[in-house]
Backbone as CSV, one residue per row, in Angstrom:
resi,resn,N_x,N_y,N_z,CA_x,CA_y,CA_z,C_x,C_y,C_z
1,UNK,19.304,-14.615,20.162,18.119,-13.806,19.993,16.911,-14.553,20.553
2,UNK,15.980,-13.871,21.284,14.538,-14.494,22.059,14.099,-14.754,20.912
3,UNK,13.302,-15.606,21.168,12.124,-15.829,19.917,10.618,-15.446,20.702
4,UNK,9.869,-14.826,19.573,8.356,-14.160,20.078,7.953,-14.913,19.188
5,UNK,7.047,-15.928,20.375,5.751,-16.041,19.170,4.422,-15.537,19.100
6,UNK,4.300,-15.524,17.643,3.424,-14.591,17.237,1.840,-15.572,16.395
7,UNK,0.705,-15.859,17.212,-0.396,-16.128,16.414,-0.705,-15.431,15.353
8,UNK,-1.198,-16.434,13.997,-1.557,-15.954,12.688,-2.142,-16.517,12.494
9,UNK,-3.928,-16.156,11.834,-4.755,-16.807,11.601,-4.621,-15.842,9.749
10,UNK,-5.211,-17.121,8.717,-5.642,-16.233,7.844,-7.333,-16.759,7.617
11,UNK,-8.302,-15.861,8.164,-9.520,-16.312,7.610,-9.793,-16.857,5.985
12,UNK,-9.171,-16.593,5.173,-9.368,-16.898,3.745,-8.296,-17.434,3.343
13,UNK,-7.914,-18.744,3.576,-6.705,-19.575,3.220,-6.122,-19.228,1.470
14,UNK,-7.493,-19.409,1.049,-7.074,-19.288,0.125,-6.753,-17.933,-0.740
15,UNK,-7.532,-16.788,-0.251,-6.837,-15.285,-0.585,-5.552,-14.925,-0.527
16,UNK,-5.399,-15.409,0.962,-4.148,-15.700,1.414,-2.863,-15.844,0.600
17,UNK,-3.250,-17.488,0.126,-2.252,-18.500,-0.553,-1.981,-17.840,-2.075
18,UNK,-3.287,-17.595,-2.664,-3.130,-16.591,-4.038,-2.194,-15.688,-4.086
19,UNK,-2.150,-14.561,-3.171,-1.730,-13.182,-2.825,-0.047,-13.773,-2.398
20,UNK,0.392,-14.879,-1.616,1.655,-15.232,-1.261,1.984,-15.646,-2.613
21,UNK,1.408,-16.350,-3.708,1.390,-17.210,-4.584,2.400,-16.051,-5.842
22,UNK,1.835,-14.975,-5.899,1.923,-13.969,-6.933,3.153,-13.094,-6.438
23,UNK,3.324,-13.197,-5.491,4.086,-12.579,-4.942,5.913,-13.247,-4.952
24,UNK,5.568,-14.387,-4.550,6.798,-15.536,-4.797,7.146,-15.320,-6.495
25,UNK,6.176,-15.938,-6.706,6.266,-15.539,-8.266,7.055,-14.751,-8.541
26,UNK,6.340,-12.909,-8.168,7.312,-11.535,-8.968,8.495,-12.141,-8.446
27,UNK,8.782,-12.316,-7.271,10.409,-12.312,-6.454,10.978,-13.312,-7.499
28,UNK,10.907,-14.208,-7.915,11.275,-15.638,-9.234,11.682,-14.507,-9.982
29,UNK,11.089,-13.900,-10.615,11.248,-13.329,-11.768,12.681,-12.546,-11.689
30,UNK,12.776,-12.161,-10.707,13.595,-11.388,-10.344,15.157,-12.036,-9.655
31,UNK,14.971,-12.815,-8.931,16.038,-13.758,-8.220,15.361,-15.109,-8.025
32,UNK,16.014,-16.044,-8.642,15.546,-17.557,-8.990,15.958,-18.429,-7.810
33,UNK,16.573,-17.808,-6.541,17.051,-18.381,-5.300,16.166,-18.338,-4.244
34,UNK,15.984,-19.068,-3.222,14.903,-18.906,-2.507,14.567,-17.989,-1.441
35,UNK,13.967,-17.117,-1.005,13.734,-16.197,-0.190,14.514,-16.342,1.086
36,UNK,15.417,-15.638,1.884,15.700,-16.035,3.047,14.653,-15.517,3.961
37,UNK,15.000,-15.907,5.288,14.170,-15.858,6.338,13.294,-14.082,6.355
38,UNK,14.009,-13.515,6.508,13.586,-12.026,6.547,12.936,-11.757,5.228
39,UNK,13.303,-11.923,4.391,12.318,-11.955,3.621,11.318,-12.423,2.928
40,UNK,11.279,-13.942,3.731,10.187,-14.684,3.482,8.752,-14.342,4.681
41,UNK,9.381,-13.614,5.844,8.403,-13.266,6.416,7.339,-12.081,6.192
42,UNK,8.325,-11.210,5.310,7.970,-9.873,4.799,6.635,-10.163,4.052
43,UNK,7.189,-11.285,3.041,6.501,-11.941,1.962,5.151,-12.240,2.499
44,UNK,5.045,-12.959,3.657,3.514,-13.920,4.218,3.058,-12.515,4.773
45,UNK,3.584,-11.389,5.144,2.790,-10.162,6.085,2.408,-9.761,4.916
46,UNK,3.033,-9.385,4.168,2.959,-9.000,2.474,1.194,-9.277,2.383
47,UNK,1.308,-11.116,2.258,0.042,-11.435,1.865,-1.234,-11.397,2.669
48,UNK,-1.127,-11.329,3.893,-1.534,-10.861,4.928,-1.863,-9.247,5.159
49,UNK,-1.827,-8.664,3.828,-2.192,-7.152,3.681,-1.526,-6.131,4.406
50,UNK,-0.287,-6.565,4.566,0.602,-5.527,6.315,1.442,-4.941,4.915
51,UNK,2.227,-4.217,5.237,3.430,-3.562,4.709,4.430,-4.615,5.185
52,UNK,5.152,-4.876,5.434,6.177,-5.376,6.130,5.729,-6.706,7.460
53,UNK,6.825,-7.285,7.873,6.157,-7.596,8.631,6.421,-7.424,10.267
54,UNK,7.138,-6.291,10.142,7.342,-5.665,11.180,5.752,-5.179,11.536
55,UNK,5.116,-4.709,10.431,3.910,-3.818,10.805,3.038,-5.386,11.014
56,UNK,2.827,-5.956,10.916,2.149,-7.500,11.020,2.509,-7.798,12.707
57,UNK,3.745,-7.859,12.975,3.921,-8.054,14.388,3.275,-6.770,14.989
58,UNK,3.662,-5.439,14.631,3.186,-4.470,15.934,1.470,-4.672,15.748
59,UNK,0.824,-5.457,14.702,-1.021,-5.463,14.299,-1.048,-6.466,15.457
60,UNK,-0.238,-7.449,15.819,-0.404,-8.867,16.498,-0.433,-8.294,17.936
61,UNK,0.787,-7.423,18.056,1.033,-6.915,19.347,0.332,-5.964,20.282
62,UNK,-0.457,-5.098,19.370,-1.266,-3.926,19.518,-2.388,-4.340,20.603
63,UNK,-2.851,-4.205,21.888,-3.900,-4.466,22.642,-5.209,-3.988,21.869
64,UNK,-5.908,-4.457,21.862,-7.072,-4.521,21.125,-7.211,-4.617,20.006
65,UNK,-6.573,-4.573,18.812,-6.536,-4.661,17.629,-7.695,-4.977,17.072
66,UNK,-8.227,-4.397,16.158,-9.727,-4.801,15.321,-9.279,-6.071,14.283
67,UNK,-9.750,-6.460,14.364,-9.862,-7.549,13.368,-9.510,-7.620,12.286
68,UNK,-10.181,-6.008,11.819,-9.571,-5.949,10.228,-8.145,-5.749,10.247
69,UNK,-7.027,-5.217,11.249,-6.214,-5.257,10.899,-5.254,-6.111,11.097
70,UNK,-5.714,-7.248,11.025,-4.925,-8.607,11.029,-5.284,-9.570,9.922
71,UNK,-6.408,-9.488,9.202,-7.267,-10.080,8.073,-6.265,-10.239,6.710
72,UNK,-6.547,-10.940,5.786,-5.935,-9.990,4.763,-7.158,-9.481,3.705
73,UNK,-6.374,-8.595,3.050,-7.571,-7.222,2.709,-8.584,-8.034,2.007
74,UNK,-8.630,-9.137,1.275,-10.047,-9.846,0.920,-10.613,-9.886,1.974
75,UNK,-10.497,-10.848,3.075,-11.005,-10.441,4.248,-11.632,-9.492,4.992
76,UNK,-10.715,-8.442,4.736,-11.027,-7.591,6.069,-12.380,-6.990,5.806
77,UNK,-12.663,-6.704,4.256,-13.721,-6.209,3.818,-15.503,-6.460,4.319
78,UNK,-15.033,-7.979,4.602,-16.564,-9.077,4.995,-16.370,-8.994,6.859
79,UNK,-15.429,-8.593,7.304,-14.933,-8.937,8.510,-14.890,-7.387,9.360
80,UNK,-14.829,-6.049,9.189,-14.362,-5.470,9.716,-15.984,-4.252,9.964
81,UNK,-15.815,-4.082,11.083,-16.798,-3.340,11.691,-17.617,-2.337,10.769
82,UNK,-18.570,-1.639,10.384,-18.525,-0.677,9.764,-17.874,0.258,10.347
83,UNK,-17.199,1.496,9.407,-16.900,2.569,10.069,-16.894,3.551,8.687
84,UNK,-16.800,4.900,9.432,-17.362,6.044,8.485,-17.158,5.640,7.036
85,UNK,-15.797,5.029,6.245,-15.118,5.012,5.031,-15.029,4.233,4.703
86,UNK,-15.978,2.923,4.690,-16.129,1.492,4.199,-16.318,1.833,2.500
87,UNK,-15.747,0.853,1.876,-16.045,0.509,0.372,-17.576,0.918,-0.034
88,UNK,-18.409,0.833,0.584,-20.138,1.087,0.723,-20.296,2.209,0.425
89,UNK,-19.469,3.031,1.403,-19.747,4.254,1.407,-18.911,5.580,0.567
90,UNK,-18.111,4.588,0.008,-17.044,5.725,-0.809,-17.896,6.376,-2.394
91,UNK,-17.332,6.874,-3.451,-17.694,7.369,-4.413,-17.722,6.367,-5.270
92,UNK,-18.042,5.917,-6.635,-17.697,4.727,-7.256,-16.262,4.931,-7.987
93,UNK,-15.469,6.211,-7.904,-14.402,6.346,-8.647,-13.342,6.157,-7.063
94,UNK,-13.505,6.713,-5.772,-12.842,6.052,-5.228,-12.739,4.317,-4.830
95,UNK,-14.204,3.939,-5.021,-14.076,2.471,-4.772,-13.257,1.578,-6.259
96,UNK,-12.989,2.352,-7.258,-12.325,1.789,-8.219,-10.947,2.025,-7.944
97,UNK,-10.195,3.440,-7.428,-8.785,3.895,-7.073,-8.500,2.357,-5.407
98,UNK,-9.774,2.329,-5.052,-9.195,0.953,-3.731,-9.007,-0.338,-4.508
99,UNK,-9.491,-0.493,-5.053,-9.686,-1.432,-6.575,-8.089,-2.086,-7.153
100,UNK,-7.242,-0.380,-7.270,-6.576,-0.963,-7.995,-5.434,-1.167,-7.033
101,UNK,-5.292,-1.278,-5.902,-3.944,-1.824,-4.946,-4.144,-3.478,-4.839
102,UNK,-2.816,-4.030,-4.344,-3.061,-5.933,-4.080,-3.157,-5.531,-2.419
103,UNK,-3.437,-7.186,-2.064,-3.163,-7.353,-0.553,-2.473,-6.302,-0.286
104,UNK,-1.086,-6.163,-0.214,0.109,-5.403,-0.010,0.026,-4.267,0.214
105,UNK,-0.732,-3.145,-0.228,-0.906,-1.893,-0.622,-0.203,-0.902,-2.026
106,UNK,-0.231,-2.536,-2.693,0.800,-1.839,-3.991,0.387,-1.456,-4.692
107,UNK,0.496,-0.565,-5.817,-0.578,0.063,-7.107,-0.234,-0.794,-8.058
108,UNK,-1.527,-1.931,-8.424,-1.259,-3.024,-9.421,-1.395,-2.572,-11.023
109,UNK,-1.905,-1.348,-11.350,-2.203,-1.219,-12.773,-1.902,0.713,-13.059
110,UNK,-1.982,1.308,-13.665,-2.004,2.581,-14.139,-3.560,2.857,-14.525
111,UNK,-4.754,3.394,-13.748,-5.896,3.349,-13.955,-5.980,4.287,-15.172
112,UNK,-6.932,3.554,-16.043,-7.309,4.353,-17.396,-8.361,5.469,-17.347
113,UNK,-8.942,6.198,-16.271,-10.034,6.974,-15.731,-9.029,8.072,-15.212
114,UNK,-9.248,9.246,-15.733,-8.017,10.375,-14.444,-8.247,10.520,-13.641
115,UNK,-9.788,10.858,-13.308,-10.472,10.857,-11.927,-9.912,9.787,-10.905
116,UNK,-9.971,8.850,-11.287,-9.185,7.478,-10.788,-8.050,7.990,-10.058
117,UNK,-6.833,8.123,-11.641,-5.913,8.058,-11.671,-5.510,9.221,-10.353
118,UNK,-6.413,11.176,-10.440,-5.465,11.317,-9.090,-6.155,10.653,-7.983
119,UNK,-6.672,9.935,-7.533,-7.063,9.577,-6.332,-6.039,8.942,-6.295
120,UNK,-5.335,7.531,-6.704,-4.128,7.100,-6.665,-3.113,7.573,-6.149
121,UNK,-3.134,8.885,-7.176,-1.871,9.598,-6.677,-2.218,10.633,-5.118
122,UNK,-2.820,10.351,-4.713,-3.214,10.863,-3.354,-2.581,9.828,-2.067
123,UNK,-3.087,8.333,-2.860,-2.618,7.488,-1.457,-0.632,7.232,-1.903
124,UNK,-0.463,7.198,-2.848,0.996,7.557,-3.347,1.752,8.635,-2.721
125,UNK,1.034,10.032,-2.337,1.444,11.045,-1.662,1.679,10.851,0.156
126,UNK,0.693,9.798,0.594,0.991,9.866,1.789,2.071,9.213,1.894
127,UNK,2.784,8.407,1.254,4.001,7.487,1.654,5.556,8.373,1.380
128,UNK,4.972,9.901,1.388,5.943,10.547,1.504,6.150,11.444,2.485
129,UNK,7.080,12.370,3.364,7.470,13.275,4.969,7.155,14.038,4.351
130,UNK,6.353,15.352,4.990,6.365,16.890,4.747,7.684,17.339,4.893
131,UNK,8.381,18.487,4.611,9.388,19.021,5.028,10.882,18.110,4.917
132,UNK,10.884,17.486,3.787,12.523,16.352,3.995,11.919,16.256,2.225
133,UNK,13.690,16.662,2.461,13.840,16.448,0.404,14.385,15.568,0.331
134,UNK,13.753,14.879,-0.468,14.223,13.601,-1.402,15.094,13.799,-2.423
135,UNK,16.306,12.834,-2.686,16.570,12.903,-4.170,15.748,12.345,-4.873
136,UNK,16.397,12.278,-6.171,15.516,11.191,-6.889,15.307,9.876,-6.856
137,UNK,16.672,9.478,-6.619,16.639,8.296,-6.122,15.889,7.433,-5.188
138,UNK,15.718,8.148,-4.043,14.941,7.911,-3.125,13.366,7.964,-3.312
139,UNK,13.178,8.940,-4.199,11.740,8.991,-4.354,11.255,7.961,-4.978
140,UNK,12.271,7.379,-6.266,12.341,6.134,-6.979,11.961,5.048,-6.229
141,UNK,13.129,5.193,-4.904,12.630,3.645,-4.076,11.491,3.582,-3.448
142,UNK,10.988,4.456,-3.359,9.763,4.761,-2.149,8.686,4.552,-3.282
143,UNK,8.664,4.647,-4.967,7.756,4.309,-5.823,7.829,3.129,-6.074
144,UNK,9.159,2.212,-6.495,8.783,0.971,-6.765,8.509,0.324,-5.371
145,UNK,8.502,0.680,-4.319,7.936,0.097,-3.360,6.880,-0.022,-3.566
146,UNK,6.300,0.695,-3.763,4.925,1.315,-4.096,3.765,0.822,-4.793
147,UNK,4.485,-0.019,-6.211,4.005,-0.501,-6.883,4.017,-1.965,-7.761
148,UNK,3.373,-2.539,-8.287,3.721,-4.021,-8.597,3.483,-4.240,-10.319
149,UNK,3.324,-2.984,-11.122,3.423,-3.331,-12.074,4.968,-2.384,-12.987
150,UNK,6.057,-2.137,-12.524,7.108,-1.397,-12.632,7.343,-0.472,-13.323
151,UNK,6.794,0.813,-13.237,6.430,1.462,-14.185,6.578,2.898,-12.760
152,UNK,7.901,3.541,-11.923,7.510,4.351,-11.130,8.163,5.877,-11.488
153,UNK,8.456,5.326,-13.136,8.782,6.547,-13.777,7.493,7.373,-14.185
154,UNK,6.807,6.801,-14.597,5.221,7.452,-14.694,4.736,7.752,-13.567
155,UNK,4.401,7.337,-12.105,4.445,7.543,-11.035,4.835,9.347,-10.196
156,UNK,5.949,9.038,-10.537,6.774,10.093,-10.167,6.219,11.310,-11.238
157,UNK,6.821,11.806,-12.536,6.077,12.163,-13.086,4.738,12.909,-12.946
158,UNK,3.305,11.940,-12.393,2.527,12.135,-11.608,1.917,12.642,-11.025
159,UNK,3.042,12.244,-9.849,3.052,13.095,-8.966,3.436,14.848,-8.428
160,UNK,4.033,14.671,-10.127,4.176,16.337,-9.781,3.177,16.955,-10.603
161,UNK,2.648,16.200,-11.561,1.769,16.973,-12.718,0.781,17.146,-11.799
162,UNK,0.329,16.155,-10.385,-0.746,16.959,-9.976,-0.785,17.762,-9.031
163,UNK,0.795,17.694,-8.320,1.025,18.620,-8.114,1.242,18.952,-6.373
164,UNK,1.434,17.127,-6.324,1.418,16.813,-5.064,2.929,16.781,-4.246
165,UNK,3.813,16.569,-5.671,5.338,16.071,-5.153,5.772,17.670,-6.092
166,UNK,6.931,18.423,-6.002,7.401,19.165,-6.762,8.798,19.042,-6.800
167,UNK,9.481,19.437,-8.112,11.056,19.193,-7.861,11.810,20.458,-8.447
168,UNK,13.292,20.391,-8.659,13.649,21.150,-9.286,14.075,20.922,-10.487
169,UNK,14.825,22.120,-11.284,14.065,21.558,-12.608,15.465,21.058,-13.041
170,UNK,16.564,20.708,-12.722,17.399,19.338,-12.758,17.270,18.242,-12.240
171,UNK,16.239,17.819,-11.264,15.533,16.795,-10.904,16.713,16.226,-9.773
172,UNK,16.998,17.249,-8.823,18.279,16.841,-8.102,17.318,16.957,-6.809
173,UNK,16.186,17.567,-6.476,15.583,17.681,-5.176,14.055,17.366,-5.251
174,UNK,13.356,16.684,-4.155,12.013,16.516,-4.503,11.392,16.753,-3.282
175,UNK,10.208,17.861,-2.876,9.791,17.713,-1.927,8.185,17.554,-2.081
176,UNK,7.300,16.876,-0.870,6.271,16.659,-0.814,5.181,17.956,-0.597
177,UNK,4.515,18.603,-1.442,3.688,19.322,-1.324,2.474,19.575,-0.177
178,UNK,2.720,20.692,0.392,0.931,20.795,1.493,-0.140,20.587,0.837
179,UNK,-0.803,19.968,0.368,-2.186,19.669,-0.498,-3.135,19.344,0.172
180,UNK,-4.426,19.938,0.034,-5.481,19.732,0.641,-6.458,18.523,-0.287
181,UNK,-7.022,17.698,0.781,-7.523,16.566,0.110,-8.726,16.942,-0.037
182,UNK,-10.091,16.610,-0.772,-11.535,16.972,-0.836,-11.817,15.930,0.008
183,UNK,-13.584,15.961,0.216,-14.262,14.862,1.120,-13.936,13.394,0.327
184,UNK,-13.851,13.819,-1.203,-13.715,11.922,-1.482,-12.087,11.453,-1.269
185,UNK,-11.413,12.329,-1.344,-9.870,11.572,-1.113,-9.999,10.816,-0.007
186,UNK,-10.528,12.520,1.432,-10.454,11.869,2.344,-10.934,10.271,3.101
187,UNK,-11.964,10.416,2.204,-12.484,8.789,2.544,-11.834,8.315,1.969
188,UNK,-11.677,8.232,0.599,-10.834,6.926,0.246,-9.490,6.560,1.010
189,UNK,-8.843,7.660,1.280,-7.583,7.406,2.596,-7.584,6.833,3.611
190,UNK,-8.934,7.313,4.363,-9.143,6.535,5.665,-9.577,5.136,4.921
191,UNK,-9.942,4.458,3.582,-10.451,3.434,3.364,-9.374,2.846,3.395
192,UNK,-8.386,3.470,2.693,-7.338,2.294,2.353,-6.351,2.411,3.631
193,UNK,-5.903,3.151,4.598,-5.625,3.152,6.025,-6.190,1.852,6.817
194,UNK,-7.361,2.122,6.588,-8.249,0.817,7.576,-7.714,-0.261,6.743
195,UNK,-7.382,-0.645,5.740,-7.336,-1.856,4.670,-5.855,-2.225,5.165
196,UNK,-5.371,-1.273,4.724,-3.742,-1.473,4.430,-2.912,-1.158,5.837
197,UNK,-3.421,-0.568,6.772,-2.807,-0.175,7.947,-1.275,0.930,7.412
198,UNK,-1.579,1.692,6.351,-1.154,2.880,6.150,-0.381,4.368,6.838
């Protein structure tokens, strides 16, 4: 196999190191053996605010790439151009729903505000296809992906009470709802898009 190398700067060593720090950690908790390669890289894009780090290489690879999307999200905030849907400019209940994701784009807490809470479930909705049914299962994996405090039975749930995900009523099919977002979702989406590369 070629090897690509790939430059990585983290402006905030130490956001950085925290965010890898917590992260090693959950994985401990879980398997006490040490990360292999593939998934130790996942891990540093992880902290590096990417999804994966597939999406970290195509941010590296991308001709022109803005800045913010190579930062990690402490970063990108002090670092990234203004544009229409900055933290500045959002609502104070969406700047609390951006609030509650890590580096990663994971949902770290169950916000105690509902207002909050559906904005959440808005950026939760995009990580699902129009038109392709899910089992449950799947919807499951695509939630604890999702999230870092393990809880994607409430999640799910959720997501149908507001009405974004719907199923049937043996819970054997799940599909993603057409839902129209208001002006504050929409910013907060494009906020956490620009953040999270979404």
């Amino acid at each position: 196999m070629t090897r690509l190398a790939l430059p990585f700067t983290a402006p905030d060593l130490s956001a950085f190191a925290r965010s890898l720090g917590r992260a090693l950690k959950a994985r401990h908790a879980h398997d006490p053996a040490p990360p292999g390669h593939n998934e130790l890289l996942n891990l540093i894009a992880a902290a590096a605010g990417h999804r994966n780090f597939q999406s970290l290489r195509a941010a590296l690879a991308a001709p022109a790439t803005p800045a913010a999307a190579i930062l990690p999200a402490a970063a990108a905030t002090t670092a990234a151009p203004a544009a229409p849907a900055t933290p500045a400019t959002l609502s104070d209940n969406a700047r609390k729903a951006l609030g509650q994701f890590d580096a990663a784009g994971r949902l770290v807490r169950w916000p105690v505000k509902f207002s909050v809470q559906r904005l959440v479930m808005w950026v939760l909705w995009t990580r699902f296809e129009g038109k392709r049914v899910y089992s449950e299962r799947e919807v499951n994996a695509i939630l604890k992906d999702a999230n870092a405090f393990g809880d994607h039975v409430t999640l799910r749930r959720e997501l149908v009470n507001h009405r974004l995900l719907t199923r049937k009523s043996d819970c054997s099919e799940y599909r993603k709802l057409a839902a129209r977002a208001d002006d504050e979702t929409r910013a907060l989406l494009h906020a956490w898009r620009a953040r999270f590369g979404g």
